[in-house]
C-alpha positions in Angstrom: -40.9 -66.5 11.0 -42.2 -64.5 7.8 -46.0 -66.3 8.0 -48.4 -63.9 7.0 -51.6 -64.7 9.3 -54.7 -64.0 7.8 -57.9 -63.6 9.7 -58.9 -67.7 9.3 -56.0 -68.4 11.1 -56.5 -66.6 14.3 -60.1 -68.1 14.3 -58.4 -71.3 13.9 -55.8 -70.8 16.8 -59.2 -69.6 18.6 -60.8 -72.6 18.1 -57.4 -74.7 18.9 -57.1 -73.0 22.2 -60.0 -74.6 23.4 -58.3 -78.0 22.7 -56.9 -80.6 20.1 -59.3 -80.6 17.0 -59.5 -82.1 13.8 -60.0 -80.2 10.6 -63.7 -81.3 9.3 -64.3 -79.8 13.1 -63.2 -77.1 12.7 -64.3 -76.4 9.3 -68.0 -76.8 10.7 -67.5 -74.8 13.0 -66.2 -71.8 11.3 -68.3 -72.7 8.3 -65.3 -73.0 5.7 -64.3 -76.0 3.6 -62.8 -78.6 5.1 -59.5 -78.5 2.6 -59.3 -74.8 2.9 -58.7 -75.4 6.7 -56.6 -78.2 6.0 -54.9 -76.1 3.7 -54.4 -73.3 6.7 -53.3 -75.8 9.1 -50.3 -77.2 7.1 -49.3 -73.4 6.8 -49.6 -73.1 10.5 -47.7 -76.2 11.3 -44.9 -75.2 8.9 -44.5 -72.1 11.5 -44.5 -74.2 14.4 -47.9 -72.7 15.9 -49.9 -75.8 15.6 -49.0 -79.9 15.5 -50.6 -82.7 13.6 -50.3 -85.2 16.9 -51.5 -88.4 14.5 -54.5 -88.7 12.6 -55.6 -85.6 11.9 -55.5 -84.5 15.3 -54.1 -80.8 15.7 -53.2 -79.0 18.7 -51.9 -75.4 19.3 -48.2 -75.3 20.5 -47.2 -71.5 20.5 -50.0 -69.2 19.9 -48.0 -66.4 17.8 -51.3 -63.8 19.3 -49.2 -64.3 22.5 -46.0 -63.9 21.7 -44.0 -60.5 23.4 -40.6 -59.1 23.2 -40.4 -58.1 26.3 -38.1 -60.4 27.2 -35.0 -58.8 28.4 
């Protein structure tokens, strides 16, 4: 997919791949607004990396930063 990851977003997926989160978490934790990371998720969920699972709830599906082509 043509998503252009910028450096927020591997530090979300980092934070993701510890668990389901929520985004005023998150935002805390990486000390960024909470609608910026809001903002990121909805960009990340469009590519299929990450899923709102109800309430506000996100969890990592397919961590792009794993992905190889050496699938033959």
């Amino acid at each position: 997919m043509g998503f252009d990851r910028k450096a927020i977003d591997n530090k979300i997926l980092d934070v993701l791949s510890d668990g389901r989160n929520v985004p005023s978490n998150i935002a805390d934790e990486l000390e960024v607004s909470r609608q910026y990371i809001q903002q990121r998720l909805q960009l990340l969920e469009a590519a299929d990396y990450v899923e709102n699972i109800g309430r506000g709830v996100y969890e990592l599906v397919d961590d792009p930063r794993t992905d190889t082509d050496d699938r033959s």
